[in-house]
DOKE-602776 format. One record per atom (N, C-alpha, C, O): residue in three letters; chain; atom name; x, z, y. Coordinates in nm, 4 decimals. Layout:
BEGIN
+------+------+------+----------+----------+----------+
! code ! unit ! site !       c1 !       c3 !       c2 !
+------+------+------+----------+----------+----------+
!  ala !    A !   CA !        X !        Z !        Y !
...
+------+------+------+----------+----------+----------+
END
This chain:
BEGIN
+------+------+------+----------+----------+----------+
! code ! unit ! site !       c1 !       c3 !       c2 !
+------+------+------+----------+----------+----------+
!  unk !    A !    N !   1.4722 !   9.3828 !   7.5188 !
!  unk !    A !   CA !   1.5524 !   9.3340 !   7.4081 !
!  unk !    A !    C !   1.4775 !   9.3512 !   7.2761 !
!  unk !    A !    O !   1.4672 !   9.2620 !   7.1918 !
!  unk !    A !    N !   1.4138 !   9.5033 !   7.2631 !
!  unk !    A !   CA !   1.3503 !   9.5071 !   7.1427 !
!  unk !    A !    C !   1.2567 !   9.4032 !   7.1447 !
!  unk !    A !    O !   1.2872 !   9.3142 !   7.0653 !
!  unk !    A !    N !   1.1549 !   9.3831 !   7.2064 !
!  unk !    A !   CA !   1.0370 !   9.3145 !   7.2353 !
!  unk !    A !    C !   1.1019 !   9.1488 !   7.1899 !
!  unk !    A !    O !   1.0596 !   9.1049 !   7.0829 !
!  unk !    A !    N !   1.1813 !   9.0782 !   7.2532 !
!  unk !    A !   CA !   1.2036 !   8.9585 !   7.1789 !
!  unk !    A !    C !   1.2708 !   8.9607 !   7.0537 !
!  unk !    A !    O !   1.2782 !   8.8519 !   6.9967 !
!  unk !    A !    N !   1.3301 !   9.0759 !   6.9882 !
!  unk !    A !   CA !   1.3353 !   9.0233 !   6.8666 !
!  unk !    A !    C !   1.2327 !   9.0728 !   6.7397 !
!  unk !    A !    O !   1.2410 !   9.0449 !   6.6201 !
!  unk !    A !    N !   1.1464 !   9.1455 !   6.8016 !
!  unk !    A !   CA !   0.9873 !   9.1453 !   6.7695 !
!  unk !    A !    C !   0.9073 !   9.0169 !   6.7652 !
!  unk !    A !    O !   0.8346 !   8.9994 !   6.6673 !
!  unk !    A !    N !   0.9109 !   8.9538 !   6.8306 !
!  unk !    A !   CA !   0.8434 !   8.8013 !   6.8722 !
!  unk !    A !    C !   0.9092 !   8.7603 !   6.7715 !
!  unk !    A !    O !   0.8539 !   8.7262 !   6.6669 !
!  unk !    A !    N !   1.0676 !   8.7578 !   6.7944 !
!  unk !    A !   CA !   1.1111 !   8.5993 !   6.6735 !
!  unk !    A !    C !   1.0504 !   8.6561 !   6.5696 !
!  unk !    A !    O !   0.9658 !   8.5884 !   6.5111 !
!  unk !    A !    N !   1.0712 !   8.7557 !   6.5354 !
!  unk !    A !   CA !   1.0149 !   8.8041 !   6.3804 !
!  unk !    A !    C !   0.9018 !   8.8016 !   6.3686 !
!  unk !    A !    O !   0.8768 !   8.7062 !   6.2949 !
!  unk !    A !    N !   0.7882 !   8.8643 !   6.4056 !
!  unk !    A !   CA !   0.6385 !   8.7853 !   6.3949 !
!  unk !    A !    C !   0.6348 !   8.6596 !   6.4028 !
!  unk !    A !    O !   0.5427 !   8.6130 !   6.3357 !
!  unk !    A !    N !   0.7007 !   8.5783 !   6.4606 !
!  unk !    A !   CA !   0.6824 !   8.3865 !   6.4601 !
!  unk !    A !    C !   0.7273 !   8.3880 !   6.3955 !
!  unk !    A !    O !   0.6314 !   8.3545 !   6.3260 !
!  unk !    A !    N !   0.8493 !   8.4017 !   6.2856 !
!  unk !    A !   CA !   0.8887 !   8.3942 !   6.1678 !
!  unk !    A !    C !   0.8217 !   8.3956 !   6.0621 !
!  unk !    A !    O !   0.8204 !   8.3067 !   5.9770 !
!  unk !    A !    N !   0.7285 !   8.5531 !   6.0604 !
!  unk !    A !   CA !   0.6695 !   8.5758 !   5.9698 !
!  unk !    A !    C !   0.4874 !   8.4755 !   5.9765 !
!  unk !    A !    O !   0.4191 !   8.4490 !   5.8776 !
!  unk !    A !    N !   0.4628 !   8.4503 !   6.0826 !
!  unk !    A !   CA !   0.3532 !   8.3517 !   6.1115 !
!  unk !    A !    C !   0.3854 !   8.2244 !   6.0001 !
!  unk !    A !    O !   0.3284 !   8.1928 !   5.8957 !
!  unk !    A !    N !   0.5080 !   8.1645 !   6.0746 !
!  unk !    A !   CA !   0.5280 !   8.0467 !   6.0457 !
!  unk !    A !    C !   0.5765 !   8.0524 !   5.8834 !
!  unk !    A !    O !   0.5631 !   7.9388 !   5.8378 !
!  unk !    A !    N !   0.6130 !   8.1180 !   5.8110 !
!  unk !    A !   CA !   0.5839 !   8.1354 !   5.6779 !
!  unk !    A !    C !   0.4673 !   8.1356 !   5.5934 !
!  unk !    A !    O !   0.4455 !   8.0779 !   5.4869 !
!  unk !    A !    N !   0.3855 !   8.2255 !   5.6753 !
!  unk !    A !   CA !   0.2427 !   8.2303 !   5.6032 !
!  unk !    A !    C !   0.1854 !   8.1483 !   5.6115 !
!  unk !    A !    O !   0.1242 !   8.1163 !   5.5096 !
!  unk !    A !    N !   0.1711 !   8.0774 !   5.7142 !
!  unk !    A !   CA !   0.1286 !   7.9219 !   5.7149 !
!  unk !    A !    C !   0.1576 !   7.7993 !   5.6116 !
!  unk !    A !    O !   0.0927 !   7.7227 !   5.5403 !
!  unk !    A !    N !   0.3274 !   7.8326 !   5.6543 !
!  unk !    A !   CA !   0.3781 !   7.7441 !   5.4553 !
!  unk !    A !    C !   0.3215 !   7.7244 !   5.3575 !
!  unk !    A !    O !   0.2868 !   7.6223 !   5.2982 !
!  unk !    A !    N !   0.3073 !   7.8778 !   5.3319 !
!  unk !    A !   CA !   0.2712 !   7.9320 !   5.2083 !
!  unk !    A !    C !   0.1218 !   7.8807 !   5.1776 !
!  unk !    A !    O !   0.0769 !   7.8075 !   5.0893 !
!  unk !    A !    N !   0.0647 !   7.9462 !   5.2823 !
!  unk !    A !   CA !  -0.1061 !   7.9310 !   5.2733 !
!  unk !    A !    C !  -0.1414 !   7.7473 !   5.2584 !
!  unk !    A !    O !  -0.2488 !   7.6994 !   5.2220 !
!  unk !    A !    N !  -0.0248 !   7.6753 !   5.2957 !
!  unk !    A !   CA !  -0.0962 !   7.4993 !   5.2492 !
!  unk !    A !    C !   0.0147 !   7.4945 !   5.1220 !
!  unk !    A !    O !   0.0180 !   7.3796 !   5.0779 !
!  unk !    A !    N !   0.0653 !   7.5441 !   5.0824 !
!  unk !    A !   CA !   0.1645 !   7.4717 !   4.9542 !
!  unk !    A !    C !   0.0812 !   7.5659 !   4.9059 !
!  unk !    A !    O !   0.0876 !   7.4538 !   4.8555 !
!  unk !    A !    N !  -0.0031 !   7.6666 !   4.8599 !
!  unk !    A !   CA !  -0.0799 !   7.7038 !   4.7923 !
!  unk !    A !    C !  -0.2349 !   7.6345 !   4.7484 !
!  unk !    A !    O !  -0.3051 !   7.6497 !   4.6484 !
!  unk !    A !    N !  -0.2487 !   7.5635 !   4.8561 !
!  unk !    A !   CA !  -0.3626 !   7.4697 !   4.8590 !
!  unk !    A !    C !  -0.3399 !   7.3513 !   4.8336 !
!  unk !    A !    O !  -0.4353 !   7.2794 !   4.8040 !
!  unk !    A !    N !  -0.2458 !   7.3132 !   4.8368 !
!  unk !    A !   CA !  -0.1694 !   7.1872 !   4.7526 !
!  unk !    A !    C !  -0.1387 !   7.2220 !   4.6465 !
!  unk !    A !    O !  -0.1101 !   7.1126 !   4.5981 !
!  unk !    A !    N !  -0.1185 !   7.3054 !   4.5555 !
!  unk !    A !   CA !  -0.0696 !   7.3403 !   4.4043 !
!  unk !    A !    C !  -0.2240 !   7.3695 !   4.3502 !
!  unk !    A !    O !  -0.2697 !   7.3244 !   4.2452 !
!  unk !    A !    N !  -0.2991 !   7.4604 !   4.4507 !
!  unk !    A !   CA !  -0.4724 !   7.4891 !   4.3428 !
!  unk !    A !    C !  -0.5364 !   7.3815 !   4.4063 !
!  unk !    A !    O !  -0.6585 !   7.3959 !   4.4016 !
!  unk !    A !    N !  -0.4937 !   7.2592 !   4.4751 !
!  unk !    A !   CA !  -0.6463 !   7.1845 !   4.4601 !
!  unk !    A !    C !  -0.7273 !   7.1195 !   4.3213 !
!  unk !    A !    O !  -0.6977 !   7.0495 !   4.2245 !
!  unk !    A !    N !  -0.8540 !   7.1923 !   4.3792 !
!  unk !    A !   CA !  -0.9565 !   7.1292 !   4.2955 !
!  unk !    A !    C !  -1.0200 !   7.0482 !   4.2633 !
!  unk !    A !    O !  -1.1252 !   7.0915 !   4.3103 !
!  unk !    A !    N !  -1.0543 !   6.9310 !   4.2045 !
!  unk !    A !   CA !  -1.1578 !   6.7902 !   4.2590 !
!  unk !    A !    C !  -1.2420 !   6.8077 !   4.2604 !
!  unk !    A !    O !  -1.3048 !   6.8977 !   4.2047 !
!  unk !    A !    N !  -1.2815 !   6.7087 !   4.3403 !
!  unk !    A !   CA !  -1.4189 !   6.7337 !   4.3970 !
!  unk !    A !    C !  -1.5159 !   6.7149 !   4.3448 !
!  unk !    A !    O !  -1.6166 !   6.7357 !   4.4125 !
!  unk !    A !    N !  -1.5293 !   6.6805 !   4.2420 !
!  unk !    A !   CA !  -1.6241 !   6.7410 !   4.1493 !
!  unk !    A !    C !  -1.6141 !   6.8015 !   4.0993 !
!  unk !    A !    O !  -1.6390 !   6.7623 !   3.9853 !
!  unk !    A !    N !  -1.5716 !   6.9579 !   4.1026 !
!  unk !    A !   CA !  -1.5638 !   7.0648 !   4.0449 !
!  unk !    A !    C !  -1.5900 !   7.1311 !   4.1909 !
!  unk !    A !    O !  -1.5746 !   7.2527 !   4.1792 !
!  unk !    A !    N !  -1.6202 !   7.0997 !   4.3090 !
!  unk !    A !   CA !  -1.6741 !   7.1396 !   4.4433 !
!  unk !    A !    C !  -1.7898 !   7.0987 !   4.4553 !
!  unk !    A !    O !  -1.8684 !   7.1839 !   4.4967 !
!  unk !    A !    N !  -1.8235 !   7.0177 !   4.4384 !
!  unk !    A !   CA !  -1.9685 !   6.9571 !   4.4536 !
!  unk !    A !    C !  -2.0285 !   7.0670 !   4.3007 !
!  unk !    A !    O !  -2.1369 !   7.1199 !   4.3253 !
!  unk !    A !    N !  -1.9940 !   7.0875 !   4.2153 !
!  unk !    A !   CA !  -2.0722 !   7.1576 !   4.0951 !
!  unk !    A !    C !  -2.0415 !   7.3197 !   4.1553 !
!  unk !    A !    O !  -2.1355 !   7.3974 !   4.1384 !
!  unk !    A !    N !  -1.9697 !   7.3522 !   4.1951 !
!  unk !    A !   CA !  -1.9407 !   7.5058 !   4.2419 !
!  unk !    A !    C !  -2.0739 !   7.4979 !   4.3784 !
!  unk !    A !    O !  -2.1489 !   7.5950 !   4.3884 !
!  unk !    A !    N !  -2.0837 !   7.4307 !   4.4323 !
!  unk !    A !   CA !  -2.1756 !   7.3919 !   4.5481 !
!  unk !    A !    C !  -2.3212 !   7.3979 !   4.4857 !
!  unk !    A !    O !  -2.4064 !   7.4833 !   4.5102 !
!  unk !    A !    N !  -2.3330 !   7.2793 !   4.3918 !
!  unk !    A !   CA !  -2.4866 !   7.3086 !   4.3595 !
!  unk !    A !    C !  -2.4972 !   7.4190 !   4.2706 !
!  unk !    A !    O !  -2.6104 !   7.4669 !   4.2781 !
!  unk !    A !    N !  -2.4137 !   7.4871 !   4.1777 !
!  unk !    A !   CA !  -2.4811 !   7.6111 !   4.1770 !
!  unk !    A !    C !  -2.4668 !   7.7050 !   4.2483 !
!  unk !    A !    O !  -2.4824 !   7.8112 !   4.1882 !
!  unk !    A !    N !  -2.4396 !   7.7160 !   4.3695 !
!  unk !    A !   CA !  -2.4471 !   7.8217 !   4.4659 !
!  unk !    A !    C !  -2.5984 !   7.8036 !   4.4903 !
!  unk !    A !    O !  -2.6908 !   7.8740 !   4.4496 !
!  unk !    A !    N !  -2.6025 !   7.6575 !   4.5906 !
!  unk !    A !   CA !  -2.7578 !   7.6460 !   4.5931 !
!  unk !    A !    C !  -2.8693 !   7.6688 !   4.5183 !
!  unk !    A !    O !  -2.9794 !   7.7004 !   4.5634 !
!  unk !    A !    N !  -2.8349 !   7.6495 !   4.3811 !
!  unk !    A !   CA !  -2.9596 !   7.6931 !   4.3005 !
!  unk !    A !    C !  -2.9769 !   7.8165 !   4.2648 !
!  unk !    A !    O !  -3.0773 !   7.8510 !   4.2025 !
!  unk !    A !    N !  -2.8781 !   7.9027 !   4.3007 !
!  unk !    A !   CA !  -2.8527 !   8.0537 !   4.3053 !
!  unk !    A !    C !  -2.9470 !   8.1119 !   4.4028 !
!  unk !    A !    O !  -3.0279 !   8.2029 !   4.3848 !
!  unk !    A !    N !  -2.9211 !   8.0402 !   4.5142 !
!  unk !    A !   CA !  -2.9688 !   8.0933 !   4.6552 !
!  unk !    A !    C !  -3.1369 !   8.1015 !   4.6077 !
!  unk !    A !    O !  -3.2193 !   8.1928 !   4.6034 !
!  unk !    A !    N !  -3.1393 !   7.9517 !   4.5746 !
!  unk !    A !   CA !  -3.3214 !   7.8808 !   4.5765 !
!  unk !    A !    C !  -3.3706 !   8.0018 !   4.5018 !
!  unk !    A !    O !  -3.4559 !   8.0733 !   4.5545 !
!  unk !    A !    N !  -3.3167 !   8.0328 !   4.3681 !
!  unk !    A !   CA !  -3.4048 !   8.1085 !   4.2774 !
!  unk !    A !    C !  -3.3816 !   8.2318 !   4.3012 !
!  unk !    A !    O !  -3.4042 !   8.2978 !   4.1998 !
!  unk !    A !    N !  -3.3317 !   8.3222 !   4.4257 !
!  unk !    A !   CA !  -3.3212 !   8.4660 !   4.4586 !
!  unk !    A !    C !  -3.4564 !   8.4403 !   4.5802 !
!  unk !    A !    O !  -3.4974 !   8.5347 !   4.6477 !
+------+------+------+----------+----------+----------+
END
């Protein structure tokens, strides 16, 4: 008995964080050119270490 209402509650709490974690990525997306410029200066970071 304990054990399944352990389950619903971890799948509960799964299936929330999941929500969360794409309506968070839908509210901070970035364009992509501000990815492509975060990108090349990583690379030119890398090149000149």
């Amino acid at each position: 008995m304990l054990a399944k209402i352990w389950k619903k509650l971890l799948l509960f709490i799964l299936i929330v964080m999941c929500l969360f974690n794409v309506i968070t990525k839908f509210v901070k997306k970035s364009t992509l050119k501000e990815e492509l410029l975060a990108s090349a200066k990583y690379i030119q970071s890398m090149k000149e270490k």
